[in-house]
Every structure is written in structure tokens, then in C-alpha cells.
N, C-alpha and C positions, 0 to 999 in steps of 0.2 A: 785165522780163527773161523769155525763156523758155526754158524748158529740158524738155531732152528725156530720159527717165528708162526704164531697162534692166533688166526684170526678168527672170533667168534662174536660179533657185537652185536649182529641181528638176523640175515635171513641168508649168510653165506658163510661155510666152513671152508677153511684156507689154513693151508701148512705147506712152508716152504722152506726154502735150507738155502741160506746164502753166505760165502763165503768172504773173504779178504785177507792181507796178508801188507800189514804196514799203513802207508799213506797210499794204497794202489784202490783203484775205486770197486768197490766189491762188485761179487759177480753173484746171481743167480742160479744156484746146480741144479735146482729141482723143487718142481709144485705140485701140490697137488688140491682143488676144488669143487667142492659141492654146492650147487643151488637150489634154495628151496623156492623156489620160485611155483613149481609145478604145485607143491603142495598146499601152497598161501592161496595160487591161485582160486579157489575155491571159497575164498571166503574174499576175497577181493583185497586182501589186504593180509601184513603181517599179523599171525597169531603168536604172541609172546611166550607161552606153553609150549605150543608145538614146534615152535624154534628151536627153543631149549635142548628139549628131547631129541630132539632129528641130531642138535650137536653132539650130542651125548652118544648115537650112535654113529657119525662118522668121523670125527675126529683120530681116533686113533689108526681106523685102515686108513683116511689119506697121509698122517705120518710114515707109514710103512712108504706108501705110494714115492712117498717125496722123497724119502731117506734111498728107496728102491733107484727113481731114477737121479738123482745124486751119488750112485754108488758110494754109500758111507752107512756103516753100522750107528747106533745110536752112540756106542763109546767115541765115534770120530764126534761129536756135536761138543761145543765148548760153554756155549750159552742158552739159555731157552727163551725167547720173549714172547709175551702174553701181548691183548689186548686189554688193556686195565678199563677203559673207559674213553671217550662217550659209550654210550650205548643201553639194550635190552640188558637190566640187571642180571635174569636168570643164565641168558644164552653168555655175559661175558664171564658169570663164576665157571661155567664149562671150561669156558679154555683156561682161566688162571688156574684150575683146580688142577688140571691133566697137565698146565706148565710143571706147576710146582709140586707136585706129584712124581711125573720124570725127571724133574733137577733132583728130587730128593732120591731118587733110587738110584742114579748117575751122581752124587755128591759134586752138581751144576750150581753156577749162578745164576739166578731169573731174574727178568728185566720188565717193567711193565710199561707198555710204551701207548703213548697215545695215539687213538684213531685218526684225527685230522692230519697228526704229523706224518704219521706212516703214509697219507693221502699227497701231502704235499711233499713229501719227500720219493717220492714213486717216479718222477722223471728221471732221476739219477740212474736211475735202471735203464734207460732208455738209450738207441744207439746215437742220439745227440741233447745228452744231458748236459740241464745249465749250472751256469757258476752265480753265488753269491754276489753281490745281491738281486735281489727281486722283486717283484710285485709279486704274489701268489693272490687266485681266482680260488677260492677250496666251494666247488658248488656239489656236496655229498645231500643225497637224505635230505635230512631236516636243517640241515647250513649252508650258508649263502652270507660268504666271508672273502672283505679284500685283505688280505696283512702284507706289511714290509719284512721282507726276510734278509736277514742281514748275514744268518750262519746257523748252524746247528744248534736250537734253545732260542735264539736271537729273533724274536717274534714283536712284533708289535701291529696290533691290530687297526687297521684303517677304517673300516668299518663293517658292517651283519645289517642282517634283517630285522626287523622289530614286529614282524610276525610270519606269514609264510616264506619258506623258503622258497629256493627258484624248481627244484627237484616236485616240492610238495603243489606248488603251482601245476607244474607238466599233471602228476598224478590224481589230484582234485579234478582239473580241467577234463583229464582222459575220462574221468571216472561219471562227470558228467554228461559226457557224449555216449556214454552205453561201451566203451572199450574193456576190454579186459585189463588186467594184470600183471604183470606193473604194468602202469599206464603211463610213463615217460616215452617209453619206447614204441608203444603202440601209438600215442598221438601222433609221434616224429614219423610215421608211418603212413598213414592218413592222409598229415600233413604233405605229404609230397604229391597229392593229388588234388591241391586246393591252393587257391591265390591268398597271399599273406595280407593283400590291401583290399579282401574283401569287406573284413568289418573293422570298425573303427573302435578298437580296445585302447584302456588307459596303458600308460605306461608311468607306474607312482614312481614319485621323489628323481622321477629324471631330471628334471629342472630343480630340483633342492643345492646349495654349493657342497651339501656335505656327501658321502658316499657308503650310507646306508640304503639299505632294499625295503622295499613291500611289495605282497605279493598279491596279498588277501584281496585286495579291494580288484583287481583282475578276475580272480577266480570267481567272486561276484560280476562282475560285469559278462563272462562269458554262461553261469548260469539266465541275466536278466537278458540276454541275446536270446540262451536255449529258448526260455518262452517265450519270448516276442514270435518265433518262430513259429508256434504250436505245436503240437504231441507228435507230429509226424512229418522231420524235416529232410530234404531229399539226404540223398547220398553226399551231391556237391555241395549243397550247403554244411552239412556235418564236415567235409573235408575243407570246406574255404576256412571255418570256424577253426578250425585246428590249425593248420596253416597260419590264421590271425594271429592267435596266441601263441604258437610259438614263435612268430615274428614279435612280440610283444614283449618275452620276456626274452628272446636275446639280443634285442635293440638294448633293455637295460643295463644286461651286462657287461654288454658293447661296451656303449657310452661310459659305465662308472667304472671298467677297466683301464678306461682310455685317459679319462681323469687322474684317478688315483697314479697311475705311468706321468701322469702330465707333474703332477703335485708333488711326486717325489723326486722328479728328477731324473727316475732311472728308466732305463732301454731296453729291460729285460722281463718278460711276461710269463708264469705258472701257470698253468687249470691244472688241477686236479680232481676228482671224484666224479662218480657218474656222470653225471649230465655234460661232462666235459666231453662225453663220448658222441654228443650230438652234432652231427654232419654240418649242421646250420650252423652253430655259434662256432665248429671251428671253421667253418668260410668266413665269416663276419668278421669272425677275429684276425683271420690271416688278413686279411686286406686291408681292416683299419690298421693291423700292426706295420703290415707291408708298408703303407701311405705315410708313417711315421717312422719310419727306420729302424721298429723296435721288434726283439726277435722274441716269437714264441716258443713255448715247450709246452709239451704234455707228456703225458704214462703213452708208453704203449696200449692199443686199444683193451689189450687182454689184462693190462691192469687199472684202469678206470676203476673198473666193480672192487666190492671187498675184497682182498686176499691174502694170503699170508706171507707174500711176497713183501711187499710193501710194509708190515712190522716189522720180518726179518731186517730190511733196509734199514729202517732209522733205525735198531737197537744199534748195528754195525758202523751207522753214521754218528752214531753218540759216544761210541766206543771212541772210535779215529777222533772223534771231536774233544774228549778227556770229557764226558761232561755227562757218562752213564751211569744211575746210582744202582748198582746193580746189589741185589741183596742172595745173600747165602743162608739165612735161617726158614728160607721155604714158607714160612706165613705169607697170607695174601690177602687184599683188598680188593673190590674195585669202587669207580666212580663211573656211576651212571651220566653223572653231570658233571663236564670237567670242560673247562673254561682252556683252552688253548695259551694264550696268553699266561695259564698258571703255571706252564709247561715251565720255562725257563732252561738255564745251563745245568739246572740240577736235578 
């Protein structure tokens, strides 16, 4: 079967074509990706219009593009999956609209799969993909989630943030120091020219027994730094400051991965989404995993970010799983706001 999967949830256009062929672990034939990264950058942040629109106009040539290097006409495609939700209301009716648009002229079934799963189902792609069960890390955007993952739908969540995420930390913080756009990657940037034990930032709910985040009360603490500082603080200070903070939040992550592994019992560790992409939290990870015997995974680094690799996957893994509700009458929804955990077998 192959199927052709629709990422459009906020500020990246993603169309990819993955295939399978029984119980055999699907294979990736072809991607194709837009960032609007350059665009947003000017306003410091995502515009939810301009998102939209940008979708609207690359969605279809990276179809070509994917379909082109997949060598397969759109009559080879068996399924379409959309991004149904989380996400940018406007930018996710794009891609449902153009899913179910092309199912309806192909007389296809569409599939609306969710963002986070496609995130945590993105190692499977990878050339040492893990097996059921898990711990999953999903540190995307605006989430900053541990779940036990048992199998395909089989979710159960351990614990989230109860206000910033860890992604939105990096970005507040970056955005504080005068950095550009996204500011995750520019701080992790900085950071590598600054000592992490130059200032003494909180680290919330590390010592709580349970394994939920905060993140807010940090991104205060590095604004009430900036000022102590005054209007004009050298170079190495802005770079120890960044260094700090990212040493801050992935001491967190560390530790309530380490936990959550400890509490369930199990030996086997997830990251997925952005931030998973950060050089620092995969050495921290690797070592404390190392130290405990417990093996990690991740996306490949070219799948971290949005992309429509990663829907393709879970629609294919829900398929094999029996637990896809896949609809043929071409109407479409999304959800802006969609709870993982609602996800289930069905």
C-alpha cells in the first residue's frame, strides 16, 4: 500500500509517500519540504495568515516533488493522510482540504492522523527503530509530554507541562537575549560558546515525585538575570546566560525521563519533535541512558521538524495495526485542540 501523508499544522509544508507491503516495516520512497522559517522570521515569530497562505501555495508542487522522486503517478497512491490536528486552525484546513480533495478525484480513502503521533511514531523510520513498549519524550512546539506507549493507539500519558513548554522556554529565552528566529536553535548556538554553571537558574517541579514540567517560572528567572545585568551585557555573558538555560531545561528533561523509565519499569526511551534535535539533551540523554542500561531512539535528524514523512508513518502503522478509521465520504474536520490520549485504537 502506499500512501501519501499531509503535513500542514503550522509553519512547515511536508508531503511524503510511504510505502508497505503486509507486516514488513514501511519504507519512505519520497519527501518533499517547505520552511517558512525565512518568512515568519521577520516578524519574530509565527504569523497564522501568512502560514496559511504560503500552504496554499506549496502544497501541491511538493506533491509532484514527492510523487516525482517516489517514481509513482498519483493513481499508484492507495490512501491520503492529512494532519487533522493539533495545530494552526487555518494552515491545518489546507492540507485536509487538498487531502480530501485528491481522495475525491482518485475515489481514495483519507485518514486524519494526529500531529504528536506522527512525532512519536517518526523513529520507526529510523535505521535502528524501537519495538513496543516505551517511554516516549514528545518535546514539539508548545508540548512537553512523557506517555507510556504500549503499541499503535495504546497511549497513556505520564505526565505535560502545566504551562510553558520546554521548545517555548528555548524560544521566550532566545527571544530574550536579542536572537533571531526560531530561537531554539539560535540559543543552542550561543550556547556552545558559554559555561552552563555560569548562573544559577531554577530547574521547576525537579524535585516534585510526579512528572509533570514547568517552564514559565525559568523564562522569568532568565529575563530577572537579563536585568540585573543592565542594557548592555558583554557577548560572554549573553553566551554563559544561554548555556545556563539550556543546561536548565535539559537537566529537566533528563531527570523526569529518567524517572518516568525508573517508574514504569521499562528499558526503552522515545524523543521525539524538535527539540529532540538538540546536541545537549541527546548527550545527557545518551549517558544517563548509557549509566542505566536503557536504549535510546530518535527520528532521524531530517525528521525531528514537521514533515509529512512522519503522518505518512503512523496512517501505515495504524493500517498494519487494524486500528485505522479511515473514511471514504471525503468530509473533513480538524482539531485545533486534540488531546493525544483521545487518540486511542480507533
Amino acid at each position: 500500500m502506499n500512501i501519501l501523508g499531509i503535513e500542514s499544522s503550522c509553519d512547515e509544508t511536508g508531503v511524503a509517500i510511504v510505502s508497505f507491503n503486509g507486516d514488513e516495516a514501511p519504507r519512505l520512497l519520497g519527501q518533499a519540504l517547505h520552511s517558512q522559517v525565512q518568512m515568519h522570521e521577520a516578524y519574530g515569530g509565527v504569523v497564522p495568515e501568512l502560514a496559511s497562505r504560503d500552504h496554499v501555495r506549496r502544497v501541491l508542487p511538493l506533491a509532484q516533488a514527492a510523487l516525482a522522486e517516489s517514481e509513482l503517478g498519483l493513481q499508484d497512491i492507495h490512501l491520503i493522510a492529512f494532519t487533522r490536528g493539533p495545530g494552526l486552525a487555518g494552515a491545518l484546513l489546507v492540507g485536509a482540504g487538498v487531502a480530501c480533495g485528491l481522495a475525491a478525484a482518485l475515489s481514495r480513502p483519507t485518514l486524519g492522523v494526529h500531529h504528536l503521533e506522527g512525532h512519536l511514531l517518526s523513529p520507526f523510520l529510523s535505521a535502528d527503530p524501537p519495538r513496543f513498549p516505551f517511554v516516549a519524550l514528545l518535546v514539539s512546539g508548545g508540548h512537553t509530554q512523557l506517555m507510556r506507549v504500549d503499541g499503535v493507539g495504546r497511549y497513556e500519558l505520564l505526565g505535560e507541562t502545566i504551562d510553558d513548554a520546554a521548545g517555548e522556554a528555548f524560544d521566550k529565552s532566545a527571544k530574550l537575549l536579542g536572537l533571531g528566529y526560531p530561537g531554539g536553535p539560535a540559543l543552542a548556538r550561543l550556547a556552545e560558546a558559554g559555561r552552563p554553571d555560569a548562573f544559577e537558574l531554577p530547574r521547576p517541579l525537579l524535585h516534585q515525585p510526579n512528572l509533570d514540567f514547568s517552564f514559565a517560572g525559568l523564562k522569568t528567572a532568565v529575563m530577572t538575570t537579563l536585568r540585573r545585568l543592565g542594557p548592555d551585557p558583554t557577548d560572554q555573558q549573553r553566551a554563559d546566560l544561554a548555556a545556563s538555560t539550556q543546561a536548565a531545561i535539559v537537566e529537566v528533561l533528563v531527570r523526569k525521563s529518567m524517572r518516568a523509565l525508573r517508574d514504569s519499569g521499562l528499558r526503552r526511551l522515545v524523543v521525539a519533535g524538535g527539540v529532540g534535535a538538540n546536541a545537549w539533551l541527546r548527550r545527557d540523554l545518551g549517558e544517563a541512558c548509557a549509566r542505566r542500561g536503557v536504549q535510546v531512539h530518535y527520528p532521524e535528524l531530517a525528521l525531528c521538524t514537521d514533515n509529512g514523512a512522519m503522518i505518512a508513518l503512523a496512517a501505515a502503522m495504524r493500517c498494519q495495526a487494524g486500528v485505522a478509521s479511515l473514511s471514504h465520504d471525503h468530509r473533513f474536520a480538524v482539531r485545533p485542540r486534540w488531546n493525544l490520549a483521545e487518540v486511542g485504537q480507533a
